[in-house]
N, C-alpha and C positions, 0 to 999 in steps of 0.2 A: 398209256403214254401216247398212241400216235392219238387217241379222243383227245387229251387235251392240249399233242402239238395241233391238230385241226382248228381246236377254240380258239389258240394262239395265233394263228394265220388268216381267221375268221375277223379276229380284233381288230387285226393292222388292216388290214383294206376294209372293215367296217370306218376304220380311224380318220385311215387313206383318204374315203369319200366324205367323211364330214368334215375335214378341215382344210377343206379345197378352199372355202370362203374366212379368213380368220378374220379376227375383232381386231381391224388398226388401231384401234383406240387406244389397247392394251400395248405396254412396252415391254416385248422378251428380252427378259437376263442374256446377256450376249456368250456367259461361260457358265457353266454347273459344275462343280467337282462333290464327288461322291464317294464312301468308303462305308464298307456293308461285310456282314457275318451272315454264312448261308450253310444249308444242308442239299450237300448233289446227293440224292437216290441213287444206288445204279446196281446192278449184277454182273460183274465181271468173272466170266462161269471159269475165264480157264485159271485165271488167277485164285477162285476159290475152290478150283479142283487144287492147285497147287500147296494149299494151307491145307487141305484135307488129307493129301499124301502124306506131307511133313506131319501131322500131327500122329497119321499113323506108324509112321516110320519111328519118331522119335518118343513118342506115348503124352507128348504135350495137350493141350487143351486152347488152342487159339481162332477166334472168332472168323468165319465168313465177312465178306466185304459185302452190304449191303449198299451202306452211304460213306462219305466222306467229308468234312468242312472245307466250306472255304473262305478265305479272306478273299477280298478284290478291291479294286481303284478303280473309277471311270470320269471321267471327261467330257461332256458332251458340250458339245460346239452349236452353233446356230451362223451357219457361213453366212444369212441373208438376215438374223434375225429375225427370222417369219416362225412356222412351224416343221419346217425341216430340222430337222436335226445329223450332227453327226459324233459316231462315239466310241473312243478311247476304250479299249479297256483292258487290264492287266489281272488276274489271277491265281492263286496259289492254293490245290487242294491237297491234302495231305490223308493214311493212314500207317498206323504202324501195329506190327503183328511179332508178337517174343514165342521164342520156343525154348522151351527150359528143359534140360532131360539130364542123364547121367547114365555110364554106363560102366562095367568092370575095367578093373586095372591091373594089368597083365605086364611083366618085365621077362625073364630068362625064360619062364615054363607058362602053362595055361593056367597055373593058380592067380585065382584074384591075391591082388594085395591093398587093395582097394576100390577107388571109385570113382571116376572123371565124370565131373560135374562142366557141363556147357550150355551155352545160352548162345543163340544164334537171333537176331530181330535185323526184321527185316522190314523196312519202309515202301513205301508207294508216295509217288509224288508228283504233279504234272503241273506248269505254268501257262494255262491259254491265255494267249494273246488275242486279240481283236479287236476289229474296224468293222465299225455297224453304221447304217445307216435306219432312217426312220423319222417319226413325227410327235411332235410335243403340244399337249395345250399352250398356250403364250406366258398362262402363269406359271407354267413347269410342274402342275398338282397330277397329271398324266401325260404315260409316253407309252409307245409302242418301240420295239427295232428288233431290225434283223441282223447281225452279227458274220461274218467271217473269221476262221478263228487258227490261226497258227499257234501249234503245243508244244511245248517240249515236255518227255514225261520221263522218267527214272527210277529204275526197282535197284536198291540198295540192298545188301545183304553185310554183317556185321558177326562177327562168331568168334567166340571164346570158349578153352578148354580149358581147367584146370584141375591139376592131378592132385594126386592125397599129399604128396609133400609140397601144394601149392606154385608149384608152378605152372606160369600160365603161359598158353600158346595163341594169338589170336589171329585174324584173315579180317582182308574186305576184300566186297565186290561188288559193280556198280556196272548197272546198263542201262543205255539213253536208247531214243526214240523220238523223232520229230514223230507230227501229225496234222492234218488238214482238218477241219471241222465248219460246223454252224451252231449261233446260238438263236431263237427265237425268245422276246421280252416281255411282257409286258409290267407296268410299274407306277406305281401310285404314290405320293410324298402327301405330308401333314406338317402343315407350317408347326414350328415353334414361336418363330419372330422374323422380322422380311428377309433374313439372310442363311438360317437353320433349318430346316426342313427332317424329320422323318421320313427313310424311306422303307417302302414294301417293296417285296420286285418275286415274280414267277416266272419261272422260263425253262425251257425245253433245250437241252446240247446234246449235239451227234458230234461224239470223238471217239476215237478205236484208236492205240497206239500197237502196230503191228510189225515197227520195223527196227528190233531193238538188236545192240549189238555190243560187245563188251568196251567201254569206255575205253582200255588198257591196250589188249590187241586187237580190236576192231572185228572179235572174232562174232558172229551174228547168231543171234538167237530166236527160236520158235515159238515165243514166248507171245501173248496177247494183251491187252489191257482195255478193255472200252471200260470208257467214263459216263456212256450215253446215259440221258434219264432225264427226270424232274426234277428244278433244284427253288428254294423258296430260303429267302433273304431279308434281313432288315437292316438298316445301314443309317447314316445319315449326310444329307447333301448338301451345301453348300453355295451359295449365288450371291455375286460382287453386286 
């Protein structure tokens, strides 16, 4: 990861210095709108230590977090029409993890009389926001940027019991987390037609959600979440 955030920073100020001189000849799209489907990489150790207890407490079977999808929206401006750019962008990554288990059903004495069957799923979900700045070819077919990134991120928990005469008992629980971050880009499109474009897009994000706390009574938790890692995308863009 940091070998190819280095390439990624290598890019931009390779970019930086070759497009100090741009082609006036050519006319830049004054607005780009873009919307793209990606895969964030990442290892969130405490979050998969959490799925690894749960699984052994409860004797369920549910996956480690490696990656995560994401949908996204971006914007990119040209304040000068030159090859500045500047750029919008909105996020949404998601996983979800079930625990299915069952356990005796006990009323007046320790005789079972059955069997409570539960299912507990629990989600992971974070919205980065951010404002990037950065540099475009004129025809918009390459870009570099660097990204500032405000997150809001949310570990939801979901649980149902229900007992051998079917009655069911259920709970929620939900805890937020702002976060500060960075993204670094780079990104390649492939016309369709002068207004559609294919895009590619690689890039590198450091975000940790470490300050989470119960929605309900504001009561705070120890809880971690980094999203950091490599994420790779294809989407398609847009230009009036």
């Amino acid at each position: 990861m940091k070998r190819l955030l280095c390439i990624l920073i290598s890019l931009f100020v390779a970019y930086c210095a070759k497009a100090q001189h741009p082609d006036s000849s050519v006319l830049a799209p004054k607005f780009r709108f873009s919307l793209s489907f990606g895969i964030q990489a990442m290892n969130p150790e405490q979050i998969n230590d959490r799925i690894a207890t749960s699984n052994e407490a409860l004797g369920s079977l549910a996956r480690s977090i490696k990656s995560m999808p994401e949908l996204a929206a971006a914007l990119t401006i040209r304040p000068n029409q030159d090859t500045k750019i500047l750029v919008l962008r909105g996020g949404y990554l998601w996983a979800e993890r079930d625990y299915s288990f069952s356990s005796p059903e006990t009323k007046t004495s320790s005789t079972p009389v059955g069997e409570v069957q539960g299912l507990i799923k629990e989600k992971y979900s974070a919205y980065p926001l951010s404002v990037g700045v950065g540099l475009s070819t004129l025809s918009s077919d390459f870009q570099v940027e660097i990204d500032f990134i405000y997150a809001l991120g949310y570990l939801t928990e979901d649980g149902s019991f229900t007992t051998s005469e079917g009655t069911t008992t259920s709970y929620s629980n939900s805890l937020f987390s702002p976060a500060y971050g960075f993204r670094i880009a780079a990104q390649t499109t492939v016309p369709l037609s002068s207004a559609i474009s294919v895009q590619l897009e690689i890039a590198y994000r450091g975000l940790k959600f470490e300050e989470f706390e119960n929605e309900v009574n504001a009561q705070p938790s120890d809880i971690e979440f980094s999203t950091s890692g490599v994420s790779g995308s294809i989407g398609l863009s847009f230009t009036p």
